[in-house]
C-alpha positions in Angstrom: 47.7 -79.0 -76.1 46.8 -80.7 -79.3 49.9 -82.7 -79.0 49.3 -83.7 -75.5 46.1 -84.9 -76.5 47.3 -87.2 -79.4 50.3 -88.0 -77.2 47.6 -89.4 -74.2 45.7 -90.8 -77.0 48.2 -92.8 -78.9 49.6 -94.5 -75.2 45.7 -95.7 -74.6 46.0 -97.5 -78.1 49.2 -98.9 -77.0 48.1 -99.9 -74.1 44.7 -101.5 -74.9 47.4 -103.2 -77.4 49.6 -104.9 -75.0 46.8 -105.9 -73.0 45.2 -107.9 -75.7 48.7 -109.2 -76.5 49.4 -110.6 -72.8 46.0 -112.1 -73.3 47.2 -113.8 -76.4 49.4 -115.6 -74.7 47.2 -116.7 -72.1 44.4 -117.8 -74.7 46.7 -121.1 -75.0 43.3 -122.7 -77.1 43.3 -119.2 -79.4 39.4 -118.9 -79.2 39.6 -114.8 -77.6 38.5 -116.2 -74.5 40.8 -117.3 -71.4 39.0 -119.7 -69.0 39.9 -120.7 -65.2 42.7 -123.4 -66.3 44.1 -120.6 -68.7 44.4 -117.8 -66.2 45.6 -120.1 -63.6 48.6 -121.7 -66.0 49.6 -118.3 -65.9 48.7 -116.9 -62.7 49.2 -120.1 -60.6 47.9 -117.6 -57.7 44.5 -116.5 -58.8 41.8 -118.6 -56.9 38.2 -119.9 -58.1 36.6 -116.6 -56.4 38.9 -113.9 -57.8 38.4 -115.6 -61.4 34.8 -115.0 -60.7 35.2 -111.3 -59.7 37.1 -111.2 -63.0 34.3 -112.8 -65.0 32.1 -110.2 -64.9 29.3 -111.2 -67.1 29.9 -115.2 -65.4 30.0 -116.8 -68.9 32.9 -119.0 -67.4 35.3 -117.1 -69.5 37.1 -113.9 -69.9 37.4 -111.7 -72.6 39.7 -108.7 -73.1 37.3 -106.0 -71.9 37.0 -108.1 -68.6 40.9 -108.7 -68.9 41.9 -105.1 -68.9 39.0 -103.8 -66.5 40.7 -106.9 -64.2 44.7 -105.2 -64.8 42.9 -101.8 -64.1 41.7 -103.1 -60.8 44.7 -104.6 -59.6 43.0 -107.8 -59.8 46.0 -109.3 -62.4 49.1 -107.4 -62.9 49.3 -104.9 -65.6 51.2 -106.0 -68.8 54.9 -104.7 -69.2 56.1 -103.1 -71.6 
């Protein structure tokens, strides 16, 4: 069981890894933060409405928290790999 746990542990790190990775590459102005033109450049499909329901706290911008809650909802796709 203890290795389960570890095991389920270790692929949340991973995972809270690559999603701050694909972010990364979004962040094209490398401030932690991907704005509208950011997302858009690499999800030519999200609109002005669904960027809002991604910006949770409406600062304009989105950090990873909102990035991964946003993957988690289906909002974006999830990060491969």
């Amino acid at each position: 069981m203890t290795k389960f746990i570890a095991s389920v542990l270790g692929m949340s790190a991973l995972a809270a890894t690559a999603a701050f990775a694909d972010m990364s590459a979004i962040d094209t102005n490398g401030d932690g933060l991907v704005t509208m033109d950011e997302i858009q450049a690499a999800y030519p499909e999200v609109t002005a409405e669904q960027f809002s329901e991604i910006d949770t706290n409406g600062d304009g911008a989105v950090d990873d928290a909102e990035m991964s809650a946003a993957q988690d909802a289906g909002l974006l796709p999830a990060t491969e790999g």
